[in-house]
TIRO-2110 file (N, C-alpha, C; in Angstrom, 1 decimal):
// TIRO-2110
-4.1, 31.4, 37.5, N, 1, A
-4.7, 32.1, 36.4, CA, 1, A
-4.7, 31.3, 35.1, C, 1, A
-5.7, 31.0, 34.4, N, 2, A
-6.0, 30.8, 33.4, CA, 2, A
-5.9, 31.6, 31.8, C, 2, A
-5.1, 31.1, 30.8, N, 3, A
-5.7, 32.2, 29.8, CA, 3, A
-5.9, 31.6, 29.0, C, 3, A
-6.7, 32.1, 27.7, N, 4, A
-7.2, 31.6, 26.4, CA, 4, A
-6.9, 31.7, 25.4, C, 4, A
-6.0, 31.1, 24.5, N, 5, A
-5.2, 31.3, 23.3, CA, 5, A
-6.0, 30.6, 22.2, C, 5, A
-5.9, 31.6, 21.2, N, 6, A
-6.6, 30.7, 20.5, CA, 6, A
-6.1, 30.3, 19.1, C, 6, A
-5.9, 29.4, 18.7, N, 7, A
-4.7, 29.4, 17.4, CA, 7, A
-5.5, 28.9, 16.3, C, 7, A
-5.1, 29.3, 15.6, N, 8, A
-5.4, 29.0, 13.6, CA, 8, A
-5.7, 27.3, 13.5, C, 8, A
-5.8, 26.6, 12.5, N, 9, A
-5.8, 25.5, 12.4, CA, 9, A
-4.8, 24.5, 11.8, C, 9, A
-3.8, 25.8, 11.3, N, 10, A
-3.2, 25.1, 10.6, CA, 10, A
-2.0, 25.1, 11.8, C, 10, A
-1.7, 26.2, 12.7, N, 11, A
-0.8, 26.1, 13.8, CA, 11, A
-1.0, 24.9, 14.7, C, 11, A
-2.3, 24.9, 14.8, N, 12, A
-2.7, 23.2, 15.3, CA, 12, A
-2.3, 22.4, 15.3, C, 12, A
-2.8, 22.1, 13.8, N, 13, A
-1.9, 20.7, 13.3, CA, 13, A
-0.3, 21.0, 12.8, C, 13, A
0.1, 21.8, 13.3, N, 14, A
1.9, 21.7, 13.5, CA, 14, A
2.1, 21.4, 15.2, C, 14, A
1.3, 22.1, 16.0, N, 15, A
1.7, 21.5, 17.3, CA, 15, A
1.2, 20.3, 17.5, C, 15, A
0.3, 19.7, 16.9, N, 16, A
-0.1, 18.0, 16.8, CA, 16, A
0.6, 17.7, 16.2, C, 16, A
2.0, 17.6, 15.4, N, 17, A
2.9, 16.6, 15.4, CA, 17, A
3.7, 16.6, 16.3, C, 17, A
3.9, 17.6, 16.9, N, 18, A
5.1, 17.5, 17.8, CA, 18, A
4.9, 17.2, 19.2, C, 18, A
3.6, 17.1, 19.3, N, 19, A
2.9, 16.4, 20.7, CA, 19, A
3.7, 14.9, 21.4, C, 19, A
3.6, 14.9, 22.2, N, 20, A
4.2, 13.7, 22.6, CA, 20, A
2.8, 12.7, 23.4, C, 20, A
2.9, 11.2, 22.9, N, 21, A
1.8, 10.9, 23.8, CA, 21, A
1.0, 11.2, 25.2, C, 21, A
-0.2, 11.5, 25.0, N, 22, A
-0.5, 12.1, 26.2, CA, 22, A
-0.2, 14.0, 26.6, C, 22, A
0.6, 14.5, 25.8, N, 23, A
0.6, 15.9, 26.3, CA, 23, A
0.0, 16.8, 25.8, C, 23, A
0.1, 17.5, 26.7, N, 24, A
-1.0, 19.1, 26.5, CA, 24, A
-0.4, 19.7, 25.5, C, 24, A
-0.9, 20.2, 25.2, N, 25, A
-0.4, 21.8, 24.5, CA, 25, A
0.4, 22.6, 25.5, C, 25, A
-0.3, 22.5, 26.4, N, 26, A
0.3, 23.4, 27.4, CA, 26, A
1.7, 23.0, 27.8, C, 26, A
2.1, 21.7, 28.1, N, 27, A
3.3, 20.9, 28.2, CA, 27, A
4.0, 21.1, 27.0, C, 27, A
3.6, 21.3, 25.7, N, 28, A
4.7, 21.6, 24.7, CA, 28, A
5.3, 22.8, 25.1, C, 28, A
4.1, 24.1, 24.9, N, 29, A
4.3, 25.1, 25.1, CA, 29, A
5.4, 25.4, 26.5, C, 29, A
5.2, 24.8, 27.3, N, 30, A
5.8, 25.0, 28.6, CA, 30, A
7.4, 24.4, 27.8, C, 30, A
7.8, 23.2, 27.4, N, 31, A
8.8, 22.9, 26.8, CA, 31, A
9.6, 24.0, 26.0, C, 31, A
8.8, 24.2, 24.9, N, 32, A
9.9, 25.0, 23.9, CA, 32, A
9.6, 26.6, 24.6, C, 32, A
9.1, 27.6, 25.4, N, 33, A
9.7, 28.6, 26.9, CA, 33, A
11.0, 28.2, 27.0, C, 33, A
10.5, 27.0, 28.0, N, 34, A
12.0, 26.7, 28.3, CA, 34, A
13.1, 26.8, 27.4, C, 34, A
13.0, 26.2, 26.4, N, 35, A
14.3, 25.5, 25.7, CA, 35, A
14.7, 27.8, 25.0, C, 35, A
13.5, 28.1, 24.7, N, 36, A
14.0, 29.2, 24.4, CA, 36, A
14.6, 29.8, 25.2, C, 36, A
14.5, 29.9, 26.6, N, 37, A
14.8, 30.8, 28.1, CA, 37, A
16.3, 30.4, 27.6, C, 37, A
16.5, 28.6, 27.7, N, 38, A
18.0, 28.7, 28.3, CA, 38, A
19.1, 29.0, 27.0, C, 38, A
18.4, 28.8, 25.5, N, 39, A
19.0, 29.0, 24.7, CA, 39, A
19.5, 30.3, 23.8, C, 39, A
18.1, 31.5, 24.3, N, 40, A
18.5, 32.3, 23.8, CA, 40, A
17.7, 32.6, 22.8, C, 40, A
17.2, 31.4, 22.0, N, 41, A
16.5, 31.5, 21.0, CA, 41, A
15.8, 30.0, 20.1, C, 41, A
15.5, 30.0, 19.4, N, 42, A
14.6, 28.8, 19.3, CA, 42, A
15.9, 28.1, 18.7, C, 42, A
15.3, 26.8, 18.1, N, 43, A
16.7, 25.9, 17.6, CA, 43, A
16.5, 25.8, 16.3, C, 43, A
15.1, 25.9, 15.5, N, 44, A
14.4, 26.2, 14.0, CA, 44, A
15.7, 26.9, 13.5, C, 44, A
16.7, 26.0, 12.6, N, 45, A
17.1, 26.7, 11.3, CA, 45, A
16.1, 28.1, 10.4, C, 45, A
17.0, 28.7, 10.7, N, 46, A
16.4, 29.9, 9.4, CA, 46, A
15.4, 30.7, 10.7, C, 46, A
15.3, 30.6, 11.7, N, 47, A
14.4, 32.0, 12.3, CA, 47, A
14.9, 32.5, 12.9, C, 47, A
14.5, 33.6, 12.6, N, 48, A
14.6, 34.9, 13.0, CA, 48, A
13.7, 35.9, 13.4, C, 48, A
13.7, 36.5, 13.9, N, 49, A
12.7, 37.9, 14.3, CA, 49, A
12.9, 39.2, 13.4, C, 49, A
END
């Protein structure tokens, strides 16, 4: 299954720096899931829900 996200421009160019050569969005995305799954919560100083 496929889905279609569609993000702002400015969320863009915040996941284009954190890109790593060669990866998807999808591969970030898929990374910081994870890191959230095992952590509990993101690692970003100061956030919160």
């Amino acid at each position: 299954m496929t889905v279609t996200i569609t993000l702002d421009d400015e969320l863009a160019e915040r996941l284009d720096r954190h890109l790593e050569e060669d990866e998807s969005y999808a591969e970030l995305i898929e990374e910081l899931v994870s890191m959230y799954e095992t952590e509990g919560e993101f690692l970003t100083e100061g956030y919160s829900e």
